[in-house]
Structures are given as structure tokens and as C-alpha cells.
N, C-alpha and C positions, 0 to 999 in steps of 0.2 A: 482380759481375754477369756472367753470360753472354752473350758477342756472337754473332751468326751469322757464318760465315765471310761475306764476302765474294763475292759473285758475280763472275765474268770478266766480259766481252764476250762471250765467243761465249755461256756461258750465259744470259743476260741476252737475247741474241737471238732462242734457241730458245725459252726462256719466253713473248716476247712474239711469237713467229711461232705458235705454239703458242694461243696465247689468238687472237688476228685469227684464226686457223682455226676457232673454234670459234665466235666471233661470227659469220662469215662465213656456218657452218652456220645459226644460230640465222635469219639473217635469210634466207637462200634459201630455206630452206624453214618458212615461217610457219606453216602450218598442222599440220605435223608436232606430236604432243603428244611435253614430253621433260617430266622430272622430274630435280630435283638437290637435293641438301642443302645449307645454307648453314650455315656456321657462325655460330652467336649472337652472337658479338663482333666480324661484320662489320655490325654492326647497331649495338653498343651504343661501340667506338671513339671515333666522331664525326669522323673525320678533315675534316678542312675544315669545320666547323665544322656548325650548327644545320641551315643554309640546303642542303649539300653532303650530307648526313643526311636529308634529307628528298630530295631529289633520288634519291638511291640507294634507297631507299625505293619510290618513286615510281617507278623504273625497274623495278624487282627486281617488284612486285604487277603490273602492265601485260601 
């Protein structure tokens, strides 16, 4: 089987300073209309189970 390498720290940082920047846009500006792709298999996973799948769900159409 194939592993992914390994993230550092610092990468691991700028990924998630990276995402809060984008949240952050999402939410000051509400009424802004944006459009994004999603991939299918953040849908069909299930990570955290049923209840965590329907929450994401429920986020993502809002």
C-alpha cells in the first residue's frame, strides 16, 4: 500500500492558517455569492460516523 509522506509542522500550520483564511472570508462577507467543487468522496467517507455525515451535509447546503 501507498502512504502519503508525512506533513511537518510548519506544513501542517500553513494548511490550517490557510483554511481559517478562507473561513474567515466566507463568513465577513455573507452575502458575497462564491461557487466551489467538492469532491464526492467528501460526502460518501463517513468520517465520524452517520450523525458527523449529516452535520457536514447540513453545513456544506446552508
Amino acid at each position: 500500500m501507498n502512504q502519503l509522506p508525512l506533513l511537518g509542522d510548519e506544513q501542517i500550520e500553513a494548511q490550517w492558517a490557510a483554511r481559517a483564511e478562507r473561513q474567515r472570508l466566507l463568513r465577513d462577507r455573507p452575502s458575497t455569492a462564491f461557487s466551489f467543487i467538492l469532491e464526492e468522496h467528501t460526502l460518501l467517507r463517513r468520517t465520524g460516523g452517520a450523525e458527523v455525515t449529516r452535520g457536514l451535509i447540513d453545513h456544506i447546503a446552508c
